[in-house]
Structures are given as structure tokens and as C-alpha cells.
C-alpha positions as CSV (number, residue, x, y, z in Angstrom):
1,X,3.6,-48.1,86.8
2,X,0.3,-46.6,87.5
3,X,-2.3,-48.3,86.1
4,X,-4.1,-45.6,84.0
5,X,-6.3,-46.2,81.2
6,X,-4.3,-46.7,77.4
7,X,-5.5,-43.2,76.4
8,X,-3.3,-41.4,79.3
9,X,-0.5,-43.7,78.4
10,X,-0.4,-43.0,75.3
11,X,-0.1,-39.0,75.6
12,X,2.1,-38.9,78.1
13,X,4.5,-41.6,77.2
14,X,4.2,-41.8,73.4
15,X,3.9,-38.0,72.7
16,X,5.4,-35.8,74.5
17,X,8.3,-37.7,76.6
18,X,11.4,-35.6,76.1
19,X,13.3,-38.7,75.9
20,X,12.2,-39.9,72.7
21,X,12.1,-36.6,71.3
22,X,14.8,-36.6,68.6
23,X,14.7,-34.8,65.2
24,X,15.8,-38.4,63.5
25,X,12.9,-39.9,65.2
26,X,12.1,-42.0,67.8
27,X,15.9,-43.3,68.2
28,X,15.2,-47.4,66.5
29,X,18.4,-48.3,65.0
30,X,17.7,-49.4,61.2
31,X,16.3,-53.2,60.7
32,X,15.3,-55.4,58.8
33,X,12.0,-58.4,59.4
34,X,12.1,-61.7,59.9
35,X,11.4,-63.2,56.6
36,X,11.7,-67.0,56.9
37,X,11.4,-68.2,60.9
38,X,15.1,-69.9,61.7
39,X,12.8,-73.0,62.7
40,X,9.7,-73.3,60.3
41,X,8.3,-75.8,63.4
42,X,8.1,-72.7,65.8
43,X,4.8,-71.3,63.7
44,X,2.5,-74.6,64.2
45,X,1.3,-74.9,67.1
46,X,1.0,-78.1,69.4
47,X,-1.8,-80.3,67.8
48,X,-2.6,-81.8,71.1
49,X,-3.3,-79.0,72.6
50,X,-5.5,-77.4,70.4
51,X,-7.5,-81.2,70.8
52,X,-8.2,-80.2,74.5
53,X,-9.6,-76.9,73.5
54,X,-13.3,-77.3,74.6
55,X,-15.9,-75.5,72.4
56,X,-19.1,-74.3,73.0
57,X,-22.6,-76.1,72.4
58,X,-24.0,-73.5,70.4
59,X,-21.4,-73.4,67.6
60,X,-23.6,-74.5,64.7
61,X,-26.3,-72.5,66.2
62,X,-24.6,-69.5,66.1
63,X,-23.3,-70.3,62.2
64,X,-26.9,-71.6,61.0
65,X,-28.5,-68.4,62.7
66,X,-25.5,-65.5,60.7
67,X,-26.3,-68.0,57.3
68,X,-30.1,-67.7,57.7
69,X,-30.0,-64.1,58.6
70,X,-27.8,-63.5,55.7
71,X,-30.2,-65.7,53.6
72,X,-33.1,-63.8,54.1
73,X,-31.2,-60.7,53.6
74,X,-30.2,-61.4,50.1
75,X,-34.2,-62.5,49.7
76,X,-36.1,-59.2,51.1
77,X,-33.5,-57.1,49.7
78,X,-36.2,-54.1,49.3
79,X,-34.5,-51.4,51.2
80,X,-36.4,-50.6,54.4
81,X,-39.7,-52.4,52.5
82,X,-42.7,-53.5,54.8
83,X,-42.1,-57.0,53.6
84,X,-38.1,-56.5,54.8
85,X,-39.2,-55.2,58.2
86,X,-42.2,-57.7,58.7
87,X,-40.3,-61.0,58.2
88,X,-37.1,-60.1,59.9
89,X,-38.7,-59.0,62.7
90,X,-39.9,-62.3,62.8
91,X,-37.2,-64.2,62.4
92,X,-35.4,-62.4,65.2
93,X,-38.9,-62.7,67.8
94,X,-38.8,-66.6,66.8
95,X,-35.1,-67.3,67.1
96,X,-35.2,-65.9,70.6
97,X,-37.7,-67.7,71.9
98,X,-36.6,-70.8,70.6
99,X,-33.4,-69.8,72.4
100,X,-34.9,-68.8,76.1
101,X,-36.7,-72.4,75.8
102,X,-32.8,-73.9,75.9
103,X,-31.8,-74.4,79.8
104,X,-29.0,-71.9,79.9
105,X,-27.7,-73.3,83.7
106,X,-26.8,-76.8,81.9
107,X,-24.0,-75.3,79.2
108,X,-21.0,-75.3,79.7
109,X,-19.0,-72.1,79.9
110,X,-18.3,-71.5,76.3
111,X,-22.1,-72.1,75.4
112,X,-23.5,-69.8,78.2
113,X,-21.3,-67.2,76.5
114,X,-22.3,-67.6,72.9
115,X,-25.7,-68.0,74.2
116,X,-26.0,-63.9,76.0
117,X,-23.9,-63.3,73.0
118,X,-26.6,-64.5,70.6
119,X,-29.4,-63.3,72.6
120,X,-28.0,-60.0,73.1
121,X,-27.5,-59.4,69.4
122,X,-31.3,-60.8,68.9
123,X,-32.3,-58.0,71.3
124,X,-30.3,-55.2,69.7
125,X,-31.9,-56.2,66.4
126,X,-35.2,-56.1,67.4
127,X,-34.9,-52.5,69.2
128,X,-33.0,-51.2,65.9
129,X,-35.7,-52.1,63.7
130,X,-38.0,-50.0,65.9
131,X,-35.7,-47.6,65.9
132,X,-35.5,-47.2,62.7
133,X,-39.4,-47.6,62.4
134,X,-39.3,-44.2,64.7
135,X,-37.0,-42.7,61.4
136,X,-38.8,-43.6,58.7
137,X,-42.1,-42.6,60.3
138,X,-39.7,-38.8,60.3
139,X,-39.5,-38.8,56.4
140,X,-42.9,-40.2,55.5
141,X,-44.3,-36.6,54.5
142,X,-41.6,-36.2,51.8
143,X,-41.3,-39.8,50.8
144,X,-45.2,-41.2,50.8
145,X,-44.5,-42.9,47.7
146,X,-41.6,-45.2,48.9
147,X,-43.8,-48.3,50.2
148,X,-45.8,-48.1,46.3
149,X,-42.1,-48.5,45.0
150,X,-40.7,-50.5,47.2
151,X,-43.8,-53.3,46.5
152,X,-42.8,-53.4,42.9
153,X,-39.6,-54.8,43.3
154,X,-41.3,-56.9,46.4
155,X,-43.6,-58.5,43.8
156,X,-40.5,-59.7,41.4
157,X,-39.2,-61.6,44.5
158,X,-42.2,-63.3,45.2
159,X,-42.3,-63.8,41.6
160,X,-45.3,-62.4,40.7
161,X,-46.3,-62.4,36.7
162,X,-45.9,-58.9,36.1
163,X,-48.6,-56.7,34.0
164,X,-46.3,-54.0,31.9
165,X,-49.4,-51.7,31.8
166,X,-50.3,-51.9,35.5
167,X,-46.5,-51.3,36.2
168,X,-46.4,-48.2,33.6
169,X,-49.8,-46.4,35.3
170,X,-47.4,-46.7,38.8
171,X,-44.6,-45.5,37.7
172,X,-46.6,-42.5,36.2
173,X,-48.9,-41.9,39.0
174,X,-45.4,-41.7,41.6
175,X,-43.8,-39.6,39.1
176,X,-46.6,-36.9,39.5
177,X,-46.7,-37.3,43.2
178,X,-42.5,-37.1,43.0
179,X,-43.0,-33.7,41.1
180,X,-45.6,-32.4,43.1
181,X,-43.4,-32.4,46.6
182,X,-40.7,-31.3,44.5
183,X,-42.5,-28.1,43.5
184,X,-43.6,-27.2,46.9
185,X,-40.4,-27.1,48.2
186,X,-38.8,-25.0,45.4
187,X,-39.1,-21.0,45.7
188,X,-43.1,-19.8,44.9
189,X,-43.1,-18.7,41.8
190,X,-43.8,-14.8,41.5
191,X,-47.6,-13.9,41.3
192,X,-48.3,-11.4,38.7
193,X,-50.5,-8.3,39.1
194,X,-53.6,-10.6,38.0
195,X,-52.7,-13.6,39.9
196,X,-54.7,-11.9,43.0
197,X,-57.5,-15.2,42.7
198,X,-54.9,-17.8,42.7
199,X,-55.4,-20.5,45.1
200,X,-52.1,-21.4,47.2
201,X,-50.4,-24.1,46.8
202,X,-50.0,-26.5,49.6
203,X,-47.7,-26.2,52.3
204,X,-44.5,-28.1,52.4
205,X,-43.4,-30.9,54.4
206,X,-41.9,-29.5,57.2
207,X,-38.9,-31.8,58.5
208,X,-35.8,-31.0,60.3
209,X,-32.6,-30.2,58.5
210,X,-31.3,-34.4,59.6
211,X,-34.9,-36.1,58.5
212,X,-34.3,-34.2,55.2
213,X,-30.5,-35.7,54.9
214,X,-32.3,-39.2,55.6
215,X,-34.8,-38.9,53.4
216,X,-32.3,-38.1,50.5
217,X,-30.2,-40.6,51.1
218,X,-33.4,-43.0,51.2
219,X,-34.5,-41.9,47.9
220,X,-31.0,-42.6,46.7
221,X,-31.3,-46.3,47.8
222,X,-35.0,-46.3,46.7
223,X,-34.0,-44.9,43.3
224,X,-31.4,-47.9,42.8
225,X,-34.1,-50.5,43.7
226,X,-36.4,-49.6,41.4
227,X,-33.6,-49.7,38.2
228,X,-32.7,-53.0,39.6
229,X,-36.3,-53.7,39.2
230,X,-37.0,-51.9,35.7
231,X,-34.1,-54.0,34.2
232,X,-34.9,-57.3,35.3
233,X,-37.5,-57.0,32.6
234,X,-36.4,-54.0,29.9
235,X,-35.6,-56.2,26.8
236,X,-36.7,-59.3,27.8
237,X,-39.9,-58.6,28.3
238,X,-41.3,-56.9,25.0
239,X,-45.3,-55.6,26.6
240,X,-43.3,-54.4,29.5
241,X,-40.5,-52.9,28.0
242,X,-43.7,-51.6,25.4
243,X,-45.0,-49.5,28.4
244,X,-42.7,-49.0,30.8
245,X,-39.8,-47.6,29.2
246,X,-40.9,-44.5,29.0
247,X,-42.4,-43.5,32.2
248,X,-39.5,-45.4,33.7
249,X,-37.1,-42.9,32.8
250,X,-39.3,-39.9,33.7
251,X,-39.4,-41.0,37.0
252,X,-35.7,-41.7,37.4
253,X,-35.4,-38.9,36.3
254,X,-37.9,-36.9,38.8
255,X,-36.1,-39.1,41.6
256,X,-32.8,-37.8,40.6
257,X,-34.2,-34.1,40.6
258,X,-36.1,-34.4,43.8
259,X,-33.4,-36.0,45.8
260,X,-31.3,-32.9,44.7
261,X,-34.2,-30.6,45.8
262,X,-34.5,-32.1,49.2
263,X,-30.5,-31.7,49.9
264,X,-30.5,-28.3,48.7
265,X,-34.1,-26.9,50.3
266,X,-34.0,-28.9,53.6
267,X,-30.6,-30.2,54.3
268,X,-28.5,-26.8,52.8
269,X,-26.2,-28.4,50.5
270,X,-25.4,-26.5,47.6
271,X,-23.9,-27.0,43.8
272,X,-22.5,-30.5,43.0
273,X,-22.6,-31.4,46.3
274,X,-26.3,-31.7,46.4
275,X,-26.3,-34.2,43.5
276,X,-27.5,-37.7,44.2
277,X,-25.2,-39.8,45.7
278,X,-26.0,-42.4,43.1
279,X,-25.8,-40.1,39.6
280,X,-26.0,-44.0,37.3
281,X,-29.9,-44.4,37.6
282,X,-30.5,-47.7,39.4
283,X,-27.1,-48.7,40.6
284,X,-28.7,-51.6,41.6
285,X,-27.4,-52.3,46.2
286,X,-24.8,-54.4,47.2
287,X,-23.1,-53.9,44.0
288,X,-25.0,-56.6,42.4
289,X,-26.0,-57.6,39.1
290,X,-26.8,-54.4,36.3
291,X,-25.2,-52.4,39.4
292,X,-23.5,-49.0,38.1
293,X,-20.4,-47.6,39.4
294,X,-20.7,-44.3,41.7
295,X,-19.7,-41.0,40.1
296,X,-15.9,-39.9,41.3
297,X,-16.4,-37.6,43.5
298,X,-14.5,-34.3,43.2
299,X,-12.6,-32.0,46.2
300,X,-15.6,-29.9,46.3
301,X,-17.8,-33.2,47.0
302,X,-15.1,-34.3,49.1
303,X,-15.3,-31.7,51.7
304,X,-18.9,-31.1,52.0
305,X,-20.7,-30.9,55.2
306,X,-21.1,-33.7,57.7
307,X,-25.1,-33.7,58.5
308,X,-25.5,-36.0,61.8
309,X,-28.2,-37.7,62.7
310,X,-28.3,-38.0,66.6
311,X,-30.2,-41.0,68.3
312,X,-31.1,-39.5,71.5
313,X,-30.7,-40.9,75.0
314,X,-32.7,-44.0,74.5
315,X,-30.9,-44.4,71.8
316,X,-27.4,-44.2,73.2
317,X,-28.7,-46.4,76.1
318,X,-29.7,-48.7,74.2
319,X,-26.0,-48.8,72.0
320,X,-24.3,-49.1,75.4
321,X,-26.4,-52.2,76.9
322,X,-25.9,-53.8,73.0
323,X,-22.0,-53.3,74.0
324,X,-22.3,-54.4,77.4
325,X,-20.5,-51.1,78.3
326,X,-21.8,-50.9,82.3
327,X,-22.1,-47.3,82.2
328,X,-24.3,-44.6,81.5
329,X,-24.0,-41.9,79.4
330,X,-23.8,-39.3,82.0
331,X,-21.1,-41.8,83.8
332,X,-18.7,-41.8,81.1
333,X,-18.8,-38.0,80.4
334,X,-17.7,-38.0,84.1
335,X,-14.9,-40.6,83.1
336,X,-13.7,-38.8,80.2
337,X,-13.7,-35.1,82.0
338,X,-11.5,-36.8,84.8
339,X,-9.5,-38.8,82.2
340,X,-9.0,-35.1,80.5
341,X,-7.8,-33.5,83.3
342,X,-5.4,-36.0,84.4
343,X,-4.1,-36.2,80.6
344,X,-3.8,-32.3,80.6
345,X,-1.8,-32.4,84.3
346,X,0.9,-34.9,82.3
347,X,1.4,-33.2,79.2
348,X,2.3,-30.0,81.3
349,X,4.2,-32.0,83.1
350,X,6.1,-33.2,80.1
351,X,6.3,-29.6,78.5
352,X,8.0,-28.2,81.9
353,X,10.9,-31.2,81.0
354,X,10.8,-30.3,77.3
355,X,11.6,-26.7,78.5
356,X,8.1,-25.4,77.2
357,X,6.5,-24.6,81.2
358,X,2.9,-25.0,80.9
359,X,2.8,-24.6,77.4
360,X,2.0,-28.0,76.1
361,X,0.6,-27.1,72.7
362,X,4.0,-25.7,72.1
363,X,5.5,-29.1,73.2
364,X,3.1,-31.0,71.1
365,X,3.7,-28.4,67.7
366,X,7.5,-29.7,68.2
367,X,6.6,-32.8,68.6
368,X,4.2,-32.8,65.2
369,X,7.1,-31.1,63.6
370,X,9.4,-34.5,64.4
371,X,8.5,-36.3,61.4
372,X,10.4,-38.2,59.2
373,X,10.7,-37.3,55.5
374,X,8.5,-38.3,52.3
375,X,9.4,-41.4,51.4
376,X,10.4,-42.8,54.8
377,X,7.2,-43.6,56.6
378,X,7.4,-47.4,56.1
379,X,11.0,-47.7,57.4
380,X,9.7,-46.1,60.4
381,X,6.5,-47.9,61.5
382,X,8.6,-51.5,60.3
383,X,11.3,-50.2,63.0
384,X,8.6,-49.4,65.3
385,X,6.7,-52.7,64.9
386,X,10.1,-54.1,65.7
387,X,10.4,-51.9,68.8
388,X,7.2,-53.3,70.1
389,X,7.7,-56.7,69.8
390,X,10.8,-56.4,71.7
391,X,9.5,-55.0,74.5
392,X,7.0,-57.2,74.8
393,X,9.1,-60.1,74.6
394,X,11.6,-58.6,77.5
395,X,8.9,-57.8,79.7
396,X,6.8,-61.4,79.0
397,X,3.6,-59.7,78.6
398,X,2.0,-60.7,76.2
399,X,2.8,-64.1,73.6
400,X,3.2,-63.2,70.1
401,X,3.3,-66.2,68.4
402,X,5.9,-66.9,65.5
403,X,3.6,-66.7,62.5
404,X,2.0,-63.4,63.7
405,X,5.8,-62.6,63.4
406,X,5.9,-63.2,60.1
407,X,2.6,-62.5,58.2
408,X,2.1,-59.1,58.6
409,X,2.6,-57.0,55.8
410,X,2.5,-52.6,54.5
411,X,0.1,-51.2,51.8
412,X,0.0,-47.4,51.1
413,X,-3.5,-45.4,51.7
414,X,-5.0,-43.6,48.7
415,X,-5.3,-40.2,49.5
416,X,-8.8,-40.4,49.0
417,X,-8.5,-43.1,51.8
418,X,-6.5,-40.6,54.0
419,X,-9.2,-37.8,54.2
420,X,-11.4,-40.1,56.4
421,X,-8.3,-42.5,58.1
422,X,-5.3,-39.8,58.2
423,X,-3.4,-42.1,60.8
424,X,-2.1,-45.4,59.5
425,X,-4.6,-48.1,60.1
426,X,-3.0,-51.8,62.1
427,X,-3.8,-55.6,61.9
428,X,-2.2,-58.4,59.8
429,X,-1.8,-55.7,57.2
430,X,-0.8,-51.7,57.8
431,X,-2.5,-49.6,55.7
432,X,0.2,-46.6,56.0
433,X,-1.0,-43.0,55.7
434,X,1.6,-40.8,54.2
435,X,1.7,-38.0,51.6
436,X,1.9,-38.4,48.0
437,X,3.3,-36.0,45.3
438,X,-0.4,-34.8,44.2
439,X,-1.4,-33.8,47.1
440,X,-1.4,-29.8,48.4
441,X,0.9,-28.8,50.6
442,X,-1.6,-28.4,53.4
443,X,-2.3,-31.5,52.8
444,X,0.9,-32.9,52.8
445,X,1.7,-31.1,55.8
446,X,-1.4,-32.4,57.8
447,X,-0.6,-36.1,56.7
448,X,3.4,-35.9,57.7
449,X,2.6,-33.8,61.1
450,X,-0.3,-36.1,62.1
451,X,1.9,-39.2,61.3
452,X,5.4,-38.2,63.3
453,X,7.5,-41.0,65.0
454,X,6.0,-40.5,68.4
455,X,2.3,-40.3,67.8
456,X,2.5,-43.4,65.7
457,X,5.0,-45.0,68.6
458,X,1.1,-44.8,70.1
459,X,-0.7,-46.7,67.0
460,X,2.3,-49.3,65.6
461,X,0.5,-51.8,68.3
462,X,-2.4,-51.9,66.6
């Protein structure tokens, strides 16, 4: 067998072979699982030879590094705050150099790995965070407020004594700025025969249709923060609550408004799509304490438009080094074209045997229109998981051992679930995509066609 990348095999020998091509699917008598192994010894592996299993010198260092990073995570938990950014920049400048002052040539094989492992993610997460420095400089003009925000809840973690009156003038003085940007991006209102002397109103921000998007989405989080803030101290703190409450609420309020304003003036979302993704005021991040439930969202919300947010060349260049992909961009748009044409070459191929010529669409529309009926998606990807642990076992390629066997389980996607993952998802537990009675024909359609016995022979080995 040729030895062509998975993506070839799996269009030419789990789509559109003729020879699997059945209307009652791909063929797999009916079966059953393994439910208890024949000998319960066969699943535990050999003691001893798990005791001769070397492991590496950095270990702990690797699990006290992801628990201290996760530490101070929790701590600065001020979204994108300047005391977030400062002391996690440190932490990853001081961890690496106390890791290049290690002598990499002395570890042992399993160190030196975990050691360009850790060092590499160190290095990624110092060129995101200036990255995402580069971003947020993007949606300064419409958020110049976040940092005075930000501090607020900043000050509560360093557990500051806080002054309800000082707190009330900032929320009031960031409310009027918050209206102010608002205004200048809504329509000008229309000027009257004597409003010749009126002085115009400032310009505003100009930002591109994706720093808008950001900035929204920002505001969101920023919005959340400060509720999580606000009710720390609402109710248990009588002077605070005294002055607070109220200009609290007018600037959630002028948050929710303005992040609406942004989506529908600078990104081009309209109606209830342009509504905050975080309606409950202060749904505090993380899904912590006080946190409020997200809105459902509707069909309409659903389907609105996908706004990306490209990171450029430098960007990409830097995501391919952080995988250790040896390739550069331009390299693997060569790849892909010559991947394309060679897949493109073999589904013709297969469409001549299929008795469609050239025509390989056509092949593929009969091939979509193979699927089994509702109700009889599990059988098939349990006979197919069957299938391909057989062949695996007669050809000795790869050892699945016993318990892998026997642990895996089926749960059924939502169809919420299926509009972003409408193929069945694999591991120790298959989420299977199917249709459900509620949803619309097209939908239902979609779901069963995308999902026939011979594109999923392609995903079962997940």
C-alpha cells in the first residue's frame, strides 16, 4: 500500500470504494460488545514491567509549574488587567531562566523531552501575551475605560479597604465616558433649521469590522468582572451598598447598551443577535461564585455570522514553531494543493468504478444518500468499532489493550451540540451525531447524509 497521508486514505478507501457501497451499509454483520473480558487478568497489565518504565527528571517540575500557573490564574483573575499581564509575564520570564540554568546534556531522555516541552510552552506564552498586547492596543479607542474597571476589582484581590463613595464617583465618571462613545457611534441626530452654530460632535473611533467584534466581546467579559466585583460587597457592606447601588446599575446598564452599539455600528450584527453575549449583568468568569447563567440562545442567534479575527503571518509562524510543525505556511499550502490534486485523481478514479466517469460529486451524492435510518446510528458505529478492531488485530498493527476493549462507551449529541460538531466525536466515549424528531428536515437531512456508513467508516477510529 502506498504510503499516502490519512486524509487520501480516507477519501478514497472510506468514501467512495464501490466495494463497500451497499444501501444496508457498509456490509458488518450485526454484533454485539464484549461486556465482561473472558479472563478479568487480561486487562491489568504486568506490574513488573510498568516498574522498569523510566521517567523523566522533570516530572514534579512540570506538575509544580501547571499548579502555580493555575494558582496565579485563579489570583489575577481580572480579565486582560495590567496586574494579570504584568505578573504572568513574570512568572513565565523567571521560570525560563531558572530552566536554561539546568544542564539540559545531563538528562536523560525523558527529561530532555519534558524540558523543550516546558520551555517551548514558556516561549509561546510569552509571545501570546505580546500578542495579545498588539490586540488590545486595537480596541483602546472604544474601550479607554477598561484598565479604571479592571483596577476595581484588582484592588479587592489585593484586599484593599474599600471607600463606597470613591467607588460610586468611578463608576459614575465611566458611565458618562461609556455613553459618550456610545453616542458617537449611533446615527447624528438631525440638525434643525437653527442648529446652523452647533459645534460637531467628535469623531468616532475608527476600528476595523474584527477590533470591533473584540472589543465587544471584551466588554462582555469586562461587564462580568465588575458584577463579580459590585456583589462581593452589595448587602454586606451598608456605606457601599449606600453609594454604589445606584450608579452600579446605570453602568451595567450603559455596558450592556454600548456593547450592543459596538456589534451593530462596527461589527454589522443586527436584532437579537447583537445583544450581549452575557444578558445576566455580572455573570461573574469561570462560572464562579454569584455567576449567572447565559441567556438560551435562539435559531436566529444560532446562525449568526462568524466574524474572524486573523493573526497574520507572524502570527501563524509563530503557532507553527509552538507546534513544532517544520513547515511554513507557504510550504504547507503547497502540501495541501498537491494532497488535493492527488485526492481529486482517486475519487475520479473511484466514480469511473462506481459507473459515474469523472463525475465524483455524483459518486459522493450516492454515497451521502447510503445512510442508515433514524434510530439506527449507534448500531452502526458499535459494528464499525467492531470492524476496526478486527482489522487491526489481523494485521498486528497496532495493540489495543483489553480494557480499552471494554470501557468505551455512546452518548447522543444535543442538537444544539450538532450545529458546531455534525460528525460524531471518538475517544473512551462517542458522542454520536444523529437527528432527533425536533429538528427540520434540512436539518435532519444534513445530519443523516453527513453521518452515512462510509464517511464515519473514516471517523469510528477515532
Amino acid at each position: 500500500m502506498s504510503k499516502r497521508p490519512l486524509s487520501s486514505a480516507f477519501l478514497t478507501c472510506g468514501l467512495l470504494l464501490p466495494a463497500v457501497l451497499t444501501a444496508q451499509g457498509p456490509g458488518i454483520p450485526p454484533s454485539t460488545r464484549q461486556q465482561f473480558p473472558a479472563d478479568p487478568k487480561a486487562s491489568v497489565p504486568a506490574v513488573a514491567q510498568l516498574m522498569r518504565s523510566t521517567t523523566s527528571e522533570l516530572a514534579d517540575v512540570v506538575t509544580r509549574f501547571a499548579a502555580d500557573q493555575a494558582a496565579l490564574q485563579r489570583r489575577y483573575d481580572g480579565d486582560d488587567s495590567p496586574a494579570q499581564r504584568r505578573r504572568l509575564r513574570a512568572f513565565f520570564m523567571a521560570w525560563r531562566e531558572q530552566l536554561a540554568a539546568h544542564d539540559f546534556d545531563r538528562l536523560s531522555q525523558e527529561g530532555k523531552v519534558d524540558y523543550v516541552l516546558l520551555d517551548n510552552h514558556l516561549r509561546y506564552q510569552l509571545d501570546l501575551m505580546t500578542r495579545e498586547e498588539r490586540q488590545l492596543a486595537e480596541v483602546t479607542p472604544l474601550l479607554p475605560f477598561a484598565d479604571t474597571l479592571l483596577a476595581l476589582h484588582e484592588a479587592r484581590r489585593d484586599l484593599l479597604t474599600i471607600n463606597g463613595q470613591q467607588s460610586a464617583r468611578t463608576l459614575a465618571m465611566v458611565t458618562l465616558q461609556v455613553d459618550s462613545l456610545r453616542q458617537l457611534l449611533e446615527p447624528a441626530p438631525a440638525r434643525g433649521p437653527g442648529d446652523s452654530a452647533r459645534v460637531p460632535r467628535a469623531a468616532a473611533p475608527l476600528v476595523s469590522r474584527t477590533a470591533g467584534n473584540r472589543a465587544a466581546e471584551r466588554l462582555d467579559r469586562i461587564r462580568a468582572t465588575v458584577g463579580q466585583w459590585y456583589r462581593f460587597y452589595s448587602g454586606y457592606d451598608p456605606l457601599f451598598t449606600w453609594w454604589a447601588a445606584n450608579p452600579y446599575q446605570k453602568l451595567d446598564e450603559a455596558m450592556r447598551r454600548y456593547a450592543q452599539t459596538i456589534r451593530q455600528r462596527v461589527v454589522g450584527i443586527q436584532g437579537a443577535n447583537a445583544a450581549p453575549a452575557m444578558a445576566a449583568a455580572g455573570a461573574a468568569p469561570g462560572g464562579g461564585a454569584g455567576a449567572a447563567a447565559p441567556p438560551p440562545r435562539n435559531a436566529a442567534a444560532a446562525n449568526e455570522p462568524i466574524i474572524g479575527d486573523p493573526i497574520g503571518a507572524e502570527g501563524l509562524a509563530m503557532d507553527l514553531r509552538h507546534a513544532m510543525v517544520p513547515y511554513t505556511a507557504d510550504e504547507l499550502i503547497a502540501i495541501a494543493e498537491r494532497e488535493y490534486a492527488f485526492n481529486e485523481a482517486e475519487a475520479k478514479k473511484a466514480a469511473r468504478q462506481m459507473g459515474f466517469g469523472d463525475d465524483w460529486k455524483a459518486a459522493m451524492e450516492k454515497v451521502k444518500n447510503a445512510y442508515v435510518e433514524p434510530g439506527r446510528q449507534p448500531d452502526l458505529i458499535r459494528d464499525l468499532a467492531n470492524e476496526a478492531e478486527a482489522f487491526f488485530g489481523k494485521h498486528d498493527w497496532v495493540t489495543i489493550p483489553a480494557l480499552a476493549r471494554e470501557d468505551w462507551r455512546m452518548e447522543m449529541l444535543s442538537p444544539e451540540r450538532q450545529r458546531v460538531s455534525p460528525f460524531f466525536l471518538g475517544g473512551e466515549n462517542i458522542l454520536v451525531s444523529y437527528p432527533t424528531n425536533d429538528m427540520t428536515d434540512e436539518e435532519k437531512m444534513m445530519s443523516m447524509r453527513g453521518n452515512n456508513p462510509h464517511f464515519s467508516r473514516a471517523t469510528v477510529f477515532h
